[in-house]
N, C-alpha and C positions, 0 to 999 in steps of 0.2 A: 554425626555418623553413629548409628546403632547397631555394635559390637556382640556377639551371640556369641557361648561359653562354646560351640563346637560346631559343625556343619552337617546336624543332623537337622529335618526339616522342624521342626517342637522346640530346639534348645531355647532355654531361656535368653533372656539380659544380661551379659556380663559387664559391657562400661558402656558410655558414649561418651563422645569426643566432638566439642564444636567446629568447624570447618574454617577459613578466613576466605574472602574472598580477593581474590589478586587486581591490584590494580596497573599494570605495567604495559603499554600497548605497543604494538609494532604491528607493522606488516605480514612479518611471518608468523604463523600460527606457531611454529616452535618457540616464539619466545613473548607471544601475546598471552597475557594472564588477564585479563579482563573477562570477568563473567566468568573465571576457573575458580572452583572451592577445594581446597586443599588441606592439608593437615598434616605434618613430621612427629611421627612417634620414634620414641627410642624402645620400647617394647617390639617385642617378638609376637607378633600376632600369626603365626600358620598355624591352620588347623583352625582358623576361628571365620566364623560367618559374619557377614554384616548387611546391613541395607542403609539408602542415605533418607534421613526424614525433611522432606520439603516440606517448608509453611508458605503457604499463601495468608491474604487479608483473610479468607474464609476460612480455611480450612486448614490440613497439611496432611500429609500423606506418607508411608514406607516406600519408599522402591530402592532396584536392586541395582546396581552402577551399568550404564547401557556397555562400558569399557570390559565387561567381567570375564576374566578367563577361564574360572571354574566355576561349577555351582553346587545347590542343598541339592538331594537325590528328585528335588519336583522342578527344582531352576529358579524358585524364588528370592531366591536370598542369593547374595554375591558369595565366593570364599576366598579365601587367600592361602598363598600356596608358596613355600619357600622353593628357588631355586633348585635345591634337593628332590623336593617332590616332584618336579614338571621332569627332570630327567631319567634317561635310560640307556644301558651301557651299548654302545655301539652305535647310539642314533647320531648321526653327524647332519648338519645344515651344510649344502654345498650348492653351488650357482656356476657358471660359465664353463670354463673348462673342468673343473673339479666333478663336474655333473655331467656321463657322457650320455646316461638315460634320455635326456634330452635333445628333442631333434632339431637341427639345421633346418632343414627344409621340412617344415608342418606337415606340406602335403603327403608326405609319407603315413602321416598318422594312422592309424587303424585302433580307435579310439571303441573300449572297451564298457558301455553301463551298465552298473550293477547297483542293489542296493543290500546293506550289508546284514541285515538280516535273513532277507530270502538267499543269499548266495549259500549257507549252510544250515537253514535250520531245519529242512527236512533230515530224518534221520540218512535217507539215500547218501548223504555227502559224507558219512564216512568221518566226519568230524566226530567230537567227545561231545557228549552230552552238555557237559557245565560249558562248552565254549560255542556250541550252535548259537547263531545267529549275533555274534560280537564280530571284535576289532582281531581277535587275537585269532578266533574261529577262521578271518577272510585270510591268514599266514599259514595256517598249517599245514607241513607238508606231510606226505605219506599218505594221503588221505585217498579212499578208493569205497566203489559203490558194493553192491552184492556182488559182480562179478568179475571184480578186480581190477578194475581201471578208473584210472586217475581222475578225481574230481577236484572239485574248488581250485585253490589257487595253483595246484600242479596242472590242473587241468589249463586254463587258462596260459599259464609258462608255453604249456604245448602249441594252445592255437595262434601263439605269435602276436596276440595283439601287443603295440609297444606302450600304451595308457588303459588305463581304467579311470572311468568316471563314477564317482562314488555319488547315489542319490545323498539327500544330505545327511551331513554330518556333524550339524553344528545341534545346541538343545534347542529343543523344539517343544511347543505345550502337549501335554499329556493326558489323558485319559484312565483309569484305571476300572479292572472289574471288578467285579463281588472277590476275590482270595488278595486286591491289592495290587494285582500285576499292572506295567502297564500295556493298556492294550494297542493294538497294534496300526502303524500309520506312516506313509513314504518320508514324512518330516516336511510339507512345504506349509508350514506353522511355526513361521519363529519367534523365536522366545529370545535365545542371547546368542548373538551372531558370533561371539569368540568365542564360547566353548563347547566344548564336544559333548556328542548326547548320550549321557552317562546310562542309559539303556545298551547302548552296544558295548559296556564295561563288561570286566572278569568281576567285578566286585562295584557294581554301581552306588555301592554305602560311600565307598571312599574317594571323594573329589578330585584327589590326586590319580587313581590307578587308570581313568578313561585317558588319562591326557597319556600314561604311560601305553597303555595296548593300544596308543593309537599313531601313535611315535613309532612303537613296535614292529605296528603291520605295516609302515611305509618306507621304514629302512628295509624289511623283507622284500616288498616291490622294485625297492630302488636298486638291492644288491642284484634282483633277478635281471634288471634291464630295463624296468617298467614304470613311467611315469605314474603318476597319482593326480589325476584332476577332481574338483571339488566343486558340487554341485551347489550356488548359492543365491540366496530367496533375498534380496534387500530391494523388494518391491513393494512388499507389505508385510505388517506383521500380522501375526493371530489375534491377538488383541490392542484396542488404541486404551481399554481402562487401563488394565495391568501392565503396560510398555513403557520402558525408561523414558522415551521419548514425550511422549504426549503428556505425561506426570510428571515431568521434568520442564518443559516450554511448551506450553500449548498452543497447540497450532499454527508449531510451525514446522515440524519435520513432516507434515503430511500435508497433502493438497485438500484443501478445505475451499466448498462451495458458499456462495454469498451470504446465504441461511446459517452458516456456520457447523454442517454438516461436512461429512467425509469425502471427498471423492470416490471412485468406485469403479475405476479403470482395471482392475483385475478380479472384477468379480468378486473378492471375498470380504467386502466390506472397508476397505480402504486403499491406497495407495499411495508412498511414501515420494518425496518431493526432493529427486535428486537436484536440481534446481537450486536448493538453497542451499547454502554453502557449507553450514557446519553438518549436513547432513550427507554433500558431497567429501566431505574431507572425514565424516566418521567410514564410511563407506572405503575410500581408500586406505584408510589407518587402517580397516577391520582387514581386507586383503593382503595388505602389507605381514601384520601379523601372522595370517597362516601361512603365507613364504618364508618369513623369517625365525619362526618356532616351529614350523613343523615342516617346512621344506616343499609343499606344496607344487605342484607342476604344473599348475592351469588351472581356469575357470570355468565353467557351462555358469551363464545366467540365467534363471529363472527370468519369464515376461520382462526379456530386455528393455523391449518399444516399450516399457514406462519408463523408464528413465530418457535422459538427457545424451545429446550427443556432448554436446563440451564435457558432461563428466564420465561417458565413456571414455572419449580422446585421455581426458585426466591419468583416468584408468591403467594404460596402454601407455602412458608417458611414464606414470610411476613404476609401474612394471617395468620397462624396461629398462630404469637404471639399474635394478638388482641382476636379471639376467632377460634379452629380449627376445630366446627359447621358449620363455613361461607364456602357456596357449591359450588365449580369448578368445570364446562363442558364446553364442547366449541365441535365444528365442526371437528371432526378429519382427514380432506380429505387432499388427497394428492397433496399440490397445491405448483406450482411455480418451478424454477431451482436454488434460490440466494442460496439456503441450498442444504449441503450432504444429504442423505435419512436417514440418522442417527442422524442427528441435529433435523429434520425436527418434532414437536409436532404433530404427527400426528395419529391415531388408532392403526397401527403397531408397533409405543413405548411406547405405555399407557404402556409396563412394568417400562419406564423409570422416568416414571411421578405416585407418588402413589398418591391416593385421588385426582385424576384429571380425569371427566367423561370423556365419549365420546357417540355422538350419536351413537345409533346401528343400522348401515343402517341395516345389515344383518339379524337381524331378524325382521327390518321393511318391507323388500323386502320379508323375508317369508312369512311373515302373510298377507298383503295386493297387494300385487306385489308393484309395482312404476310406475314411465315413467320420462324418463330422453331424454331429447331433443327432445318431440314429440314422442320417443320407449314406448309402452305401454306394460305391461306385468303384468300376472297373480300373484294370492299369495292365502295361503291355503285355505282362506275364500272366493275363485273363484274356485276352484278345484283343484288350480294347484301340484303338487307332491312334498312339501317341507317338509314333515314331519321331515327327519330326519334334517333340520338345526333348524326346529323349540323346540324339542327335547335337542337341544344342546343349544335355549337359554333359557328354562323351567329351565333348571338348571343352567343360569348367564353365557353363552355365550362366557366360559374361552375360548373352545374350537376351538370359533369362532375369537379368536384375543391373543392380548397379555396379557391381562389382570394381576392384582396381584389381586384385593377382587372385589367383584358385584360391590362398589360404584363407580367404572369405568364405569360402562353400565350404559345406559342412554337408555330403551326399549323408544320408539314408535313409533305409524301406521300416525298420522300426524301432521305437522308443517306450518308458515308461507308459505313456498316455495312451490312449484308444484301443485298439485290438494289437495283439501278439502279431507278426505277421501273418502267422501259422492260422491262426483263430479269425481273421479277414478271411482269407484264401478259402477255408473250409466251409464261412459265412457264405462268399460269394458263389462255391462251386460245391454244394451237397452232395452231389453226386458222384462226385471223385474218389477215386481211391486215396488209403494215405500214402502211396508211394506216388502218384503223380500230383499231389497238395507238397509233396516234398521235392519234389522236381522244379517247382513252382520258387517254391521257398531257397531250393538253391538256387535257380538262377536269377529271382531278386535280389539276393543280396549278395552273389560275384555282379552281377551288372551296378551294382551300388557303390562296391570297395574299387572295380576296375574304371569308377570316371575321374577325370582330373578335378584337384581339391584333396580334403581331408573326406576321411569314412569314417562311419559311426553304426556301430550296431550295439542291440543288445543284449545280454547275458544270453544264454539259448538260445536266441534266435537259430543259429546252422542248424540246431539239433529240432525247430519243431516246440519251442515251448509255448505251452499250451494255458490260458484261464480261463476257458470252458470249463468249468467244474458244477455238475447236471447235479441237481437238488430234491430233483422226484425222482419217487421211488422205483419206477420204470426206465431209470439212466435217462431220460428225456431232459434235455435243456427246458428252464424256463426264460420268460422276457428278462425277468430279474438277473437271473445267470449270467446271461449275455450283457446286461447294462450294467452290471457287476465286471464281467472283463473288458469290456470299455474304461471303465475308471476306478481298478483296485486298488485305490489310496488308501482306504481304510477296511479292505476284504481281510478273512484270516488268512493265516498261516497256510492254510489247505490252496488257498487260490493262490495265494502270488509265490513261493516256495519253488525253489527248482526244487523238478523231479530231476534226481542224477542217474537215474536207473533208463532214460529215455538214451542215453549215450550209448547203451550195448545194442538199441537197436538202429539206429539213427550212423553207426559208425561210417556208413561210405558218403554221405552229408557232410560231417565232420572233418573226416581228410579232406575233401574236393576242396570245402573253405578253407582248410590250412591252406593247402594249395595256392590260392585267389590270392589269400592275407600274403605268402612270402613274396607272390610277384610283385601289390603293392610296395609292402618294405622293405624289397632287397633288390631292386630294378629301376631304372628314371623313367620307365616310357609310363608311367599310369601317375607320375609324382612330377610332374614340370613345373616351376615355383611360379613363370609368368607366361601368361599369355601370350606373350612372344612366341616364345619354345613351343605352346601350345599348339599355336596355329604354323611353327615353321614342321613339327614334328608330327601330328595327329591331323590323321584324313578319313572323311566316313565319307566310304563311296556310295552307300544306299542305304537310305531311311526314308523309304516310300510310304507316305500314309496309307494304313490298310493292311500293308503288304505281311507284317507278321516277321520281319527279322528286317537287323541291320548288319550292316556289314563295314568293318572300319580296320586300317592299316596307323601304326605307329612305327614311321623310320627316324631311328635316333642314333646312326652309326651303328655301332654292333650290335643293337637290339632292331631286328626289323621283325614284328609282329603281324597276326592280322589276328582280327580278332570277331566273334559273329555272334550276335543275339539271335535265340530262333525261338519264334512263340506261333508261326503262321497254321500248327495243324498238320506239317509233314513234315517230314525230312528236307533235310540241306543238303545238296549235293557240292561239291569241288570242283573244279576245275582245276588241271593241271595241280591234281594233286601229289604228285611224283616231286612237286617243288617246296611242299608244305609239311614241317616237322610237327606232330601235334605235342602241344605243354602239357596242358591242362583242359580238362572235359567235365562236364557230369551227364555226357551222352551217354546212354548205355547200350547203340548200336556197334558190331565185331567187325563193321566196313568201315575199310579206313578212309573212304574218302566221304565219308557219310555221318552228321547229326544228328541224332533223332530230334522231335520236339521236345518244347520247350527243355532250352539247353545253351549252352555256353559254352564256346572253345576257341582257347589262343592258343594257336600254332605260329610256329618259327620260320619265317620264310626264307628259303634258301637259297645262297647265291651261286 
């Protein structure tokens, strides 16, 4: 082991230390030392960097411990951190009852994505300067735009969501410009899966203070009522040279073809091999970790279907000895060849996997269309004829996959990836004004949060956030533009940045989906845990293909609802409206027994 005088990225040599290796076998990995290199000093090493130097017959190499929990200001080099430093006054670890943030029935969720740089670094949010776009910038409160209302995390307190999912968080490889900064990137590039990515620090020189602002912002979530989910990438990494892994045992945390080349199931050059064992048990050590130091509330995985079902199940089994609250979802698509289709964790064995979400592309394609490689295409709330799939996911979208209980769906209209909703809608209908592109926009996403299952929206979305950002000098979009807010993993600061100043105009957007978000979270008829209840309590009496609206009743004892999607082109009329208390609308017709288009309204039905 080679010992660095401090953990800046340049320090010299200060000792090394040879390792032994353990010979002691067992079954359980907690007490098998075989093939473990280890070493007991009685020196005080915090504040000192190190790397482990492997020899092979040929060669030998520096790398940096795949186990690291902090790092040099680049992620190179491991550090070490006493007890002292990882701590912060008020941060508590709690689990079961101790954690009432935490929900009982998932399907309540109204699960919240953001990524922690764009949530304050435009100046609009009101935040301080030295703390835009950090860990500490996504807690503060007081924070308000030019015209006085509440942004970033007060903001979010307000719209009720009861999680936030943070893109990632862990350090990721880096980039820098010509002044040294680094520049800018969503993070699905991992580098050291335990620790945090000391760019979103108050002081990213010191290895210790990321782990504190970050501790910081999550007792602030948890005091407000808010879960913290954590967006994580152990599918692949950014690199197989520089990765503990593969300079460590070659070729064997990764799927490797018969040539002796990488697999390439996610596209970016490799694909990690839950499959084999120590790479399934560093995987669940690495999760375990951020439950048990940082208190963690849940996972989103990154391109699940590479991995394995048995070490998903693994997954979901170790989770829930600590608390079985803490939320699994992940990407269910069907990626790569290193797995059978039966292995493979993907939407089509959610029966195999219980209490493990999945996005629902299907009824996110109903409801809004999509565009997948530049293919643009309609969804109900453009006219297009989806009724009957949207119908089948009103009632938790068993129908639509494999499903065992709703807490498998994971409903929504948008995510990091492809267009904004707002930025589709606009694609799809030029013509439109922005006040009927936001008519659009709210009633995709109440038809989103109001089906059975968990909901997922992201940061903006109610308000219209936009990454259209027109590059010629006549405001004209270019191709680039638009292939730019398709996939702004790596755009500036100017594309992907909340504007907070879209909120003063955007306000009757804003309430409608508070609105939507309280009936989710504070109501059973839109949150039924099984299909059971589903089908004893939820009825859609019309979802005519073509027809342009549904219409669907939920009797659950004191809650008897109806509830009516309308995208057909006209008004909805009532029947026997004399018996119909109206909730919640974003109709902007003064007849009460009347919707305008495209629009959404649950009324009370009276007995």
């Amino acid at each position: 082991m080679v010992v660095y005088e401090n953990t800046s990225n340049d320090a010299p040599i200060w000792k090394t230390f040879n390792l032994k290796r353990g010979n002691s076998y067992s079954y359980s990995h907690k007490y098998n030392t075989i093939g473990v290199w280890s070493v007991d000093l009685d020196e005080n090493l915090a504040g000192k960097a190190y790397q482990y130097q492997i020899e092979f017959p040929h060669h030998q190499t520096l790398i940096r411990d795949p186990y690291t929990i902090a790092t040099s200001p680049d992620g190179k080099r491991s550090v070490i951190l006493s007890q002292q430093d990882r701590q912060v006054e008020g941060f508590k670890v709690k689990h079961g009852t101790d954690a009432p943030w935490r929900l009982e029935n998932p399907c309540k969720a109204v699960i919240c994505e953001m990524h922690i740089r764009d949530f304050t670094k435009s100046p609009t949010s009101g935040v301080p300067e030295n703390l835009r776009g950090t860990f500490l910038g996504a807690a503060q409160t007081g924070t308000v735009n030019q015209y006085g209302q509440a942004t970033a995390f007060d903001y979010i307190k307000e719209l009720g969501c009861n999680y936030v999912q943070l893109q990632p968080i862990f350090d990721r490889h880096k980039e820098y410009d010509e002044d040294g900064n680094v520049t800018y990137n969503w993070g699905y590039d991992p580098q050291n899966y335990n620790a945090p990515e000391p760019s979103f620090s108050s002081n990213p020189d010191d290895p210790g203070q990321v782990i504190r602002d970050l501790k910081t912002m999550i007792q602030a979530y948890h005091d407000a009522g808010i879960g913290v989910i954590m967006d994580v990438v152990y599918n692949h990494t950014f690199s197989t040279v520089d990765a503990p892994f593969q300079t460590t045992v070659p070729d064997y945390y990764y799927r490797m073809n018969p040539d002796g080349t990488f697999q390439n199931g996610t596209g970016v050059g490799n694909e990690t091999a839950s499959e084999h064992e120590m790479y399934r048990k560093y995987m669940i050590d690495s999760l375990l970790y951020w439950v048990k130091e940082y208190n963690i509330d849940g996972f989103r995985f990154d391109l699940m279907g590479i991995h394995d079902i048995k070490t998903m199940q693994a997954i979901r089994w170790a989770l829930d000895e600590v608390d079985p609250r803490i939320i699994t979802y992940g990407e269910g698509w069907d990626m790569g060849t290193g797995l059978a289709p039966y292995d493979k964790a993907k939407k089509d064995n959610a029966y195999q996997m219980p209490n493990i979400g999945f996005f629902n592309d299907d009824q996110r394609d109903a409801i809004k269309g999509g565009e997948v490689y530049g293919s643009i295409k309609a969804g109900f709330v453009s006219g297009a004829a989806t009724e009957p799939i949207v119908a089948k996911a009103i009632l938790g979208s068993r129908e639509l996959g494999s499903y065992l209980s709703p807490n498998q769906v994971l409903n929504y209209v948008e995510a990091h990836d492809n267009y904004n909703l707002h930025d589709l809608l606009v694609t799809l209908h030029p013509d439109h004004s922005s006040d009927k592109i936001m008519r659009q926009v709210e009633t995709a996403t109440a038809m989103s949060i109001l089906m059975q299952g968990m909901s997922f929206i992201e940061l903006g979305q109610e308000f219209g956030r936009t990454k259209l950002l027109a590059t010629r000098e006549n405001g004209e979009l270019t191709p680039a533009d638009r292939e730019r807010a398709m996939n702004s993993y790596n755009a500036p600061d100017s594309v992907n940045q909340v504007n907070w100043d879209l909120i003063n105009e955007r306000q009757e957007s804003i309430d409608f989906i508070r609105q939507i978000i309280r009936l989710k979270t504070q109501t059973r008829a839109f949150s039924y845990p099984t299909y059971e209840e589903v089908y004893r309590h939820v009825f859609v009496h019309t979802a005519a293909e073509n027809s342009g609206w549904i219409v669907y009743e939920i009797h659950g004892g004191a809650e008897h609802l109806l509830v009516v999607f309308n995208a057909k082109g006209a008004s909805f009329y009532f029947e026997n409206a004399g018996n119909l208390e109206m909730l919640v609308s974003n109709s902007r017709s003064q007849e009460s027994n009347v919707i305008d288009d495209i629009s959404v309204a649950v009324l009370k039905v009276l007995s």
